[in-house]
ZAMARGU-4260 file (C-alpha; in steps of 0.2 Angstrom, whole numbers, plus 5000, padded with zeros to 4 digits):
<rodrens>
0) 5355/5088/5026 | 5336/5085/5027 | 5324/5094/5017 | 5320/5112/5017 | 5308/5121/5024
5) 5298/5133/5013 | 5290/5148/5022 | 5279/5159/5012 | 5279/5177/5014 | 5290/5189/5019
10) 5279/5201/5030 | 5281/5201/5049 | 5274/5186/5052 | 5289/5176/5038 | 5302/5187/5044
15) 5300/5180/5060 | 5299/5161/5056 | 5314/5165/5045 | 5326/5171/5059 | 5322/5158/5071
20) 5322/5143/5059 | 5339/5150/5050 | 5344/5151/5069 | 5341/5135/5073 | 5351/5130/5057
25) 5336/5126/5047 | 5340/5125/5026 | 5326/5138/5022 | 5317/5144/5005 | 5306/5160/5004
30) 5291/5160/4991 | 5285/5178/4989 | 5272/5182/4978 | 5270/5200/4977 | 5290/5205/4980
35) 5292/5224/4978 | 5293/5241/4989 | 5307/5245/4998 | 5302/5238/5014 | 5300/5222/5006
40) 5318/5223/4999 | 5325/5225/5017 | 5318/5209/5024 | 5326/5199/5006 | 5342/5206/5010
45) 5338/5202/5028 | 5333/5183/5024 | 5347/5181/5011 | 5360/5187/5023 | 5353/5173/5037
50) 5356/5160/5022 | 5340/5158/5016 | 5334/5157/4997 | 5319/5168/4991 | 5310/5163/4977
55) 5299/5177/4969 | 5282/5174/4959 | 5287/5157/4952 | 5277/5147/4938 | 5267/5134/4941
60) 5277/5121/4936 | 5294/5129/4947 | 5281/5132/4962 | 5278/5112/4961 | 5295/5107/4962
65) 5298/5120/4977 | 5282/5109/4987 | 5289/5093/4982 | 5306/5097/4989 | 5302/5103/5007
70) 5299/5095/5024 | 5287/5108/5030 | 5278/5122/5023 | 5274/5139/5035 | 5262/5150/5026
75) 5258/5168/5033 | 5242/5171/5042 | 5236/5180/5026 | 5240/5166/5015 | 5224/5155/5012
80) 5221/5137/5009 | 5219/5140/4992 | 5234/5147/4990 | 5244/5134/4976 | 5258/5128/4987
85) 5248/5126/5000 | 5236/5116/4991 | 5250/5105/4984 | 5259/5102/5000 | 5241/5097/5007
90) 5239/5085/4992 | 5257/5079/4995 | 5258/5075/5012 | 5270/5090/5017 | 5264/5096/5034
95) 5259/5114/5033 | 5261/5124/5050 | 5257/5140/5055 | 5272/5151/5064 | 5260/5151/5079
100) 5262/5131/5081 | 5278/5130/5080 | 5281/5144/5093 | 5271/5134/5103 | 5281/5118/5101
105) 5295/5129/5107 | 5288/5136/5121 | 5295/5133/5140 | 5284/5139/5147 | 5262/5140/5149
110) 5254/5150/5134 | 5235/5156/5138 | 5229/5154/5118 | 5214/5168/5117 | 5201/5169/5103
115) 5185/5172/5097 | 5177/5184/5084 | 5178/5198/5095 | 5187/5204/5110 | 5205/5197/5111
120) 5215/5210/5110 | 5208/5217/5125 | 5206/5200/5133 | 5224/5196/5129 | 5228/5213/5138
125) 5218/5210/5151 | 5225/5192/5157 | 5246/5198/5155 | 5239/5213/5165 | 5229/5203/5179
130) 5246/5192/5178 | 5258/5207/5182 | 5246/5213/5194 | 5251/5198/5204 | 5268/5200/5203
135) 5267/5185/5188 | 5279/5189/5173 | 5269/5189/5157 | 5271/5194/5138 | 5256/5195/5130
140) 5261/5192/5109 | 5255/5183/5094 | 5239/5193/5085 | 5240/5206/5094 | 5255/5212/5085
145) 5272/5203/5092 | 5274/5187/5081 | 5276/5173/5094 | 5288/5163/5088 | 5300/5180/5093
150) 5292/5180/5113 | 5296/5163/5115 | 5312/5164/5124 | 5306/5179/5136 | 5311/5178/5152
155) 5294/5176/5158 | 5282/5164/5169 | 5267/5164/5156 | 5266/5170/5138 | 5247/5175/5132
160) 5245/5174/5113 | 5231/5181/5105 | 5227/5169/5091 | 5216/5174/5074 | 5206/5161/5064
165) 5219/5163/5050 | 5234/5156/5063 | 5222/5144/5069 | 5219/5137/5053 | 5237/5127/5052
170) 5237/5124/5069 | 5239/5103/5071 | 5250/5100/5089 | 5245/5119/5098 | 5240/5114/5115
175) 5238/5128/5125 | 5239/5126/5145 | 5224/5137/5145 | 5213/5141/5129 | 5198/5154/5130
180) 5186/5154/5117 | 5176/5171/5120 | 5163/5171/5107 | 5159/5165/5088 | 5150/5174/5074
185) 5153/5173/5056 | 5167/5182/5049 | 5181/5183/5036 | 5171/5170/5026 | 5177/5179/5010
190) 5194/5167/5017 | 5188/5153/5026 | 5174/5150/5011 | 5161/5145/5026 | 5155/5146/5042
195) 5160/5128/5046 | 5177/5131/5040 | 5180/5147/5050 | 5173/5137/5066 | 5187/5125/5062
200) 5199/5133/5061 | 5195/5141/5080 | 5194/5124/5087 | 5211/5121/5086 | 5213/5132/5100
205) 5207/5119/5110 | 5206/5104/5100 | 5225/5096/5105 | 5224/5102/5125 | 5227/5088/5135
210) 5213/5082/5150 | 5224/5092/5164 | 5223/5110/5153 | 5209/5122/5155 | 5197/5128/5143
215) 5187/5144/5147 | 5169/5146/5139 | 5156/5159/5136 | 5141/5149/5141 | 5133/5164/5132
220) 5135/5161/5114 | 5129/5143/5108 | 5141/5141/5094 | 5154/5142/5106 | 5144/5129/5117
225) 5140/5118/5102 | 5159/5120/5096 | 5167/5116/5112 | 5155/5102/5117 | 5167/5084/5118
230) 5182/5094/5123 | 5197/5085/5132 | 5202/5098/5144 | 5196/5104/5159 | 5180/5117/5159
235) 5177/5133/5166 | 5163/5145/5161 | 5159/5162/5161 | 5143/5170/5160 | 5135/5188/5163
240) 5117/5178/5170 | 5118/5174/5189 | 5125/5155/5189 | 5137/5149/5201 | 5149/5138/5198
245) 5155/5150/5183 | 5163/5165/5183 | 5148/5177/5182 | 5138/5194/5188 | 5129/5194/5203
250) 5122/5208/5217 | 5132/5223/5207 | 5148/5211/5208 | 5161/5201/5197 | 5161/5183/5206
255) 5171/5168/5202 | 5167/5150/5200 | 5170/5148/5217 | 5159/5159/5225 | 5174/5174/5228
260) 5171/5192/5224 | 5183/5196/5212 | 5176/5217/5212 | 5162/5227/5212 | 5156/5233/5193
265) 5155/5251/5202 | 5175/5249/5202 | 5177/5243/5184 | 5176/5258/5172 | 5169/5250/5157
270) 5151/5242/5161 | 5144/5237/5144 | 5139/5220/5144 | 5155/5215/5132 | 5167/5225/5143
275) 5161/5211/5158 | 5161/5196/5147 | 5179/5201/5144 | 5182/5204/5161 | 5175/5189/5167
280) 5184/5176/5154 | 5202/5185/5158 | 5201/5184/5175 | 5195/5164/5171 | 5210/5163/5162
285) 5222/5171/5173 | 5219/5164/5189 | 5222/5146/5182 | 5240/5151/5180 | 5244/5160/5196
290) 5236/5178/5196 | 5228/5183/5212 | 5211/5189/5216 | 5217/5204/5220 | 5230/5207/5204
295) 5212/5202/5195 | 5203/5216/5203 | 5219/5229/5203 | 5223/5226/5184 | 5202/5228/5180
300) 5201/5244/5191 | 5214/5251/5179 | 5212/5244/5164 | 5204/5258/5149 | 5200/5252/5133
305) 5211/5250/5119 | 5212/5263/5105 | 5200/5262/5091 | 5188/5251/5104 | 5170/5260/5107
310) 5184/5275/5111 | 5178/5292/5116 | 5187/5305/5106 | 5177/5319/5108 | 5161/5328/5114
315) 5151/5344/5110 | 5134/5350/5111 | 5127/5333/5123 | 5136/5323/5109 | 5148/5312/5110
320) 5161/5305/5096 | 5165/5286/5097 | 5181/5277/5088 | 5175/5259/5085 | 5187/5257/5069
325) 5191/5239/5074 | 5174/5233/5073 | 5177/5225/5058 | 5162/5211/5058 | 5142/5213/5062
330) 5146/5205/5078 | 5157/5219/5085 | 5146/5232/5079 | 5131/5224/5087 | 5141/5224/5103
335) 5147/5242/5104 | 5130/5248/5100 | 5121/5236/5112 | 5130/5249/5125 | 5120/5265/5119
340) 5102/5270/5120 | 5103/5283/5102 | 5117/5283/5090 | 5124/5291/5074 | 5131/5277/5066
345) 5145/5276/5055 | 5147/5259/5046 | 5154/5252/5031 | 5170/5248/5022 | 5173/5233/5011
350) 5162/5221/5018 | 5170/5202/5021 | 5158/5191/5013 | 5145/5192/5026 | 5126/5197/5029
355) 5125/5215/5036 | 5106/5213/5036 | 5110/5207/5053 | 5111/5224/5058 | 5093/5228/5056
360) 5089/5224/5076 | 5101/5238/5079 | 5085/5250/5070 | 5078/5254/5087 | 5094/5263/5094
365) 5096/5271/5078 | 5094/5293/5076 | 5102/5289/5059 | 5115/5279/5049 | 5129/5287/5038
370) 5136/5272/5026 | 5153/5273/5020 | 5165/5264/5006 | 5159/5251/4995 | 5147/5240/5008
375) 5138/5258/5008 | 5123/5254/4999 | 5122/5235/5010 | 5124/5244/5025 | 5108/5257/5018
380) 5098/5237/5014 | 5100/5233/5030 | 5093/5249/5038 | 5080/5257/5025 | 5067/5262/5026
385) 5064/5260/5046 | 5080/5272/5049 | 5084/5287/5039 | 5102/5284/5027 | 5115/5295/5019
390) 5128/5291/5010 | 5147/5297/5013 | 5160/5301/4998 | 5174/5302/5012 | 5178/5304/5032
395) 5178/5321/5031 | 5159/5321/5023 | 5155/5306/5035 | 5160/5316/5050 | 5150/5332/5044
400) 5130/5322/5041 | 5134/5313/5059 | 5134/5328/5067 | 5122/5338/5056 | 5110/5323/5061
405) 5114/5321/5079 | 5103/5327/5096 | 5112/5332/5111 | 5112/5314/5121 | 5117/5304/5106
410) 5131/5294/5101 | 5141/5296/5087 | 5148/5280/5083 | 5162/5271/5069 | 5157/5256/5072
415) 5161/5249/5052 | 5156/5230/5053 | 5168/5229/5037 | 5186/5229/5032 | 5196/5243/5030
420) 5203/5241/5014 | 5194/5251/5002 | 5199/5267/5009 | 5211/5265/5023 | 5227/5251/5023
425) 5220/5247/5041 | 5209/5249/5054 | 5218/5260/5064 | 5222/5271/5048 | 5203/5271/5048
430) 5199/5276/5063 | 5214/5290/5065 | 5204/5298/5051 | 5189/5297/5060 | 5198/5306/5076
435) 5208/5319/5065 | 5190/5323/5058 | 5180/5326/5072 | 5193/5335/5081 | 5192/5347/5065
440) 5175/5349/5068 | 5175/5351/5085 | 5189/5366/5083 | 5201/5354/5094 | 5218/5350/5093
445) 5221/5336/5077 | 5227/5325/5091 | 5220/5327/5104 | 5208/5312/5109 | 5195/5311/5126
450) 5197/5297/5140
</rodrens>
């Protein structure tokens, strides 16, 4: 029999790689570091009973011998290169995987790889939409919440996987047919330990493809040039300047590459300039693998933003309530204020090692800033004393000095440019908070949400 295969964690993302490589009649060994909670005692009985062997919290020395024994290891996206077993696998020459390569390996069918620092979820909607529009079937998994390695035997023509640094890291064969790389600014540095590492890490989306795949590119943002610059595959850009022979904006329409309309922006119901980029790189995307102009232009008249994306909520008095929870990154947040003219804003959380004195340029569009969570006095650096400040002990009280300090024809607007996890166990948590407070405020139903 050859040598096990060690998989660590047992979230989602290792339950997953547990079934199908048990399934496949893989010898398997589970390393959990953190075992506890009843949830966690479900998927152990769950992996035990497929055959597999969990180890919990072992010593050093134990956690050596476990590397030294195994044929592969398959960390969790959460689980970083620091991480001891990883490290000893690396040093010992045991390939380390992510669950998102070897999906890939067992794919039969195209994969679309989306990422970027911001925008895939909704990209990655976007292109399995476009695709189904078109009578194309298409499962959109990976990031975005279904762990690919589970969607690999759909019944379906294309699979689009949204792919986050942290999957991307242990990526070595992934080769998607089409790769789009929508934009790169610093984030989760606190995990990658560097900018260089973190732009690493998303070059594997592209970095295997062969010369016949495609590679979509926001000619926009220059690290994304600079990174993709020497790439094997095929090139196709997008841009929101007019520039033909991209996929770009031009006389109040979307265009593609070739010249063809796709629509007209009047048809597209979200106009900021991130909300066309997106629109512009899926419909790149999905074309190549067999969506029609008019599936592209049918899914985009249809398509709303996704829940806690620049989502109204509410409005009262000439203001209006905004749920960016999953900006989680200075990037986003610049973004989802670029689309206002004045704004309440919202931000902070736990920040991820990176510099929210970026947000300074926002000043302009700024009535005022309420600073939340423990980035709150880095979030009053970034804006004092050209913006006035204050400081929230909770949602509730954040909520309350927005509106206090809002004029009718401003924005209120969660846009956090940090994590979640001081307060909240996730984004969403965060921004279900947000919502349940301004419907309070605004004597409306707990639940109720606008658009």
């Amino acid at each position: 029999m050859s040598a096990p295969v060690l998989v660590i964690g047992l979230a989602a993302t290792g339950r997953a790689v547990v079934r199908r490589l048990t399934g496949e009649g893989c010898d398997v060994v589970v390393l959990e570091d953190r075992p506890g909670g009843a949830a966690y005692a479900e998927s152990r009985r769950d992996a035990e009973a497929r055959g597999a062997r969990v180890v919990e919290a072992p010593d050093p020395a134990d956690l050596l011998a476990l590397v030294e024994g195994t044929s592969l290891v398959v960390p969790s996206p959460g689980v970083r290169d620091t991480h001891p077993a990883v490290r000893a696998a690396l040093e010992a020459g045991v390939a380390v995987r992510s669950e998102v390569d070897l999906a890939a390996q067992r794919c039969r069918v195209p994969i679309v790889g989306v990422t970027g620092t911001n925008g895939k979820t909704t990209v990655t909607t976007l292109i399995a939409s476009m695709l189904g529009a078109s009578g194309v079937k298409a499962t959109a998994a990976g990031n975005i919440g279904r762990p690919l390695i589970d969607a690999v035997d759909d019944d379906v023509a294309v699979l689009v996987a949204e792919l986050s640094s942290f999957q991307l890291r242990f990526a070595p064969t992934l080769a998607p047919r089409v790769a789009v790389l929508l934009n790169l600014a610093d984030d989760h540095l606190d995990w990658h330990g560097s900018r260089q590492a973190y732009g690493d890490a998303k070059a594997n989306v592209f970095r295997h493809q062969q010369a016949t795949d495609l590679l979509v590119v926001n000619v926009d943002d220059p690290r994304v040039v600079d990174l993709t610059n020497g790439a094997t595959a095929r090139r196709t850009c997008f841009t929101l300047a007019e520039r033909p022979g991209s996929f770009h904006v031009a006389g109040g329409m979307l265009v593609g590459a070739d010249g063809s309309v796709l629509v007209p922006l009047a048809d597209v119901p979200a106009h900021a300039p991130h909300d066309l980029a997106n629109a512009l790189a899926a419909a790149a995307a999905a074309l190549d693998v067999g969506a029609t102009v008019a599936g592209v232009a049918g899914a985009l008249r249809s398509f709303a933003r996704l829940h806690h994306r620049v989502e109204l909520i509410g409005q009262a008095n000439g203001v209006q309530y905004y749920d960016d929870s999953k900006a989680t990154n200075p990037h986003a947040t610049l973004t989802a204020v670029a689309g206002f003219e004045s704004v309440v804003l919202v931000a902070g959380g736990r920040n991820k090692g990176l510099d929210l004195g970026v947000l300074r340029v926002l000043a302009p569009r700024m009535r005022a800033v309420v600073a939340i969570g423990e980035a709150a006095p880095e979030v009053a650096d970034a804006f004092e004393p050209d913006v006035p400040v204050v400081r929230a002990s909770s949602m509730r009280d954040a909520v309350s000095h927005a509106a206090r300090l809002s004029r009718p024809g401003d924005a209120v607007l969660l846009s956090p440019a940090c994590a979640s996890f001081d307060w909240y166990t996730s984004y969403a948590e965060r921004g279900d908070d947000f919502a349940r407070e301004v419907a309070a405020l605004l004597g409306q139903g707990a639940t109720e949400r606008v658009g």
